[in-house]
C-alpha positions, 0 to 999 in steps of 0.5 A, spaced: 500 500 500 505 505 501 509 504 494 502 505 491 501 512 495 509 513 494 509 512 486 500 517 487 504 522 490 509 522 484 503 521 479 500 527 482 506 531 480 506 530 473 503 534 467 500 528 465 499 525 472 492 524 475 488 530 475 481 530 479 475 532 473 468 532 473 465 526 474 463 523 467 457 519 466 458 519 458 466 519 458 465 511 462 459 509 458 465 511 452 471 507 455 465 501 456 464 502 449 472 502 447 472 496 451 468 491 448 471 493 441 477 491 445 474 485 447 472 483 440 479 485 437 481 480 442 477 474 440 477 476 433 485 476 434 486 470 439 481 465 434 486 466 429 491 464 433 495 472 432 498 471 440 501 479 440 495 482 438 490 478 442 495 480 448 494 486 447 487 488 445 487 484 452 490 489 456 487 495 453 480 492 455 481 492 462 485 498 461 479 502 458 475 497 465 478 500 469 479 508 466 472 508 466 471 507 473 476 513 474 471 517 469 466 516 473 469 517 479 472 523 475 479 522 476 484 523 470 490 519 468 495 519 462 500 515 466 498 507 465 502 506 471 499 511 475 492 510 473 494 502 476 496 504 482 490 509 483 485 503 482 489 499 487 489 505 491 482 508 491 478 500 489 482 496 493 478 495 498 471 494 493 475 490 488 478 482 490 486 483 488 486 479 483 484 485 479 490 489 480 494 483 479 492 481 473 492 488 470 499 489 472 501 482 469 496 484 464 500 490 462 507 487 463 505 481 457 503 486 453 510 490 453 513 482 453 509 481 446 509 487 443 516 490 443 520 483 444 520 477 439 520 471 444 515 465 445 510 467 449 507 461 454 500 465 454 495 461 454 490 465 450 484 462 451 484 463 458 486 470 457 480 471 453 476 468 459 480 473 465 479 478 460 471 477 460 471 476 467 475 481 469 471 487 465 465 484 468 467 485 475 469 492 473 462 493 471 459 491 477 463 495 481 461 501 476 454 500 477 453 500 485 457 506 485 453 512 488 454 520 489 457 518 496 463 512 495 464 517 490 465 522 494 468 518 498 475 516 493 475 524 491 477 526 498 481 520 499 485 522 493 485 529 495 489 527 502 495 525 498 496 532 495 502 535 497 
């Protein structure tokens, strides 16, 4: 936990670092829509038997998950690091840790496949199956938001403020 609000703090210093906004009905209703398109690109891609872009199309679908819960509360990230250690920081008590451990393994599979030539040892149907899953507990976790636990994660972010 200390190293997530360590590496937040830092986050909150960067230009593109995390940044309260409005929240946004329509902008997490718009990454949903990414993320199914990504889930469908997974499908299409792991059917064919292409493991890079299967891999990476499953990163980016509960990539989008997840910063259409940010959107919702309202809180902006263009650092992929920080808008992970945000989700752990902010949901870890409402999300099981098997979500933000299959996000970082997700995103570093991701770099494994799309910048390196090595085999990959992932099993692309059981990616397909988490990633569906995954994206699935991030939608429930979306709709038993209220104004309140809303509230509640702005101040809880605006305490690590320098």
């Amino acid at each position: 936990m200390q190293k997530d609000e360590d590496q937040l703090k830092w986050c909150l210093e960067q230009i593109r670092g995390i940044r309260l906004i409005q929240p946004s009905d329509n902008l997490a209703r718009a990454y949903l829509h990414k993320t199914k398109n990504a889930i469908k690109s997974m499908e299409v891609n792991a059917q064919a038997g292409i493991t890079d872009w299967t891999i990476s199309a499953s990163y980016y679908a509960r990539y989008f998950a997840v910063y259409a819960l940010l959107m919702k509360v309202g809180v902006k990230s263009e650092i992929h690091d920080c808008t992970i250690a945000l989700f752990s920081y902010l949901f870890g008590d409402d999300a099981p840790q098997h979500l933000t451990r299959q996000l970082r393994q997700s995103k570093k599979d991701r770099i494994e496949n799309q910048y390196y030539t090595q085999t990959s040892s992932v099993n692309l149907e059981e990616t397909v199956k988490q990633t569906r899953a995954f994206t699935l507990e991030i939608d429930k976790i979306i709709d038993e938001l209220t104004t309140e636990t809303i509230s509640q994660h702005r101040k809880r972010l605006t305490k690590l403020r320098p």
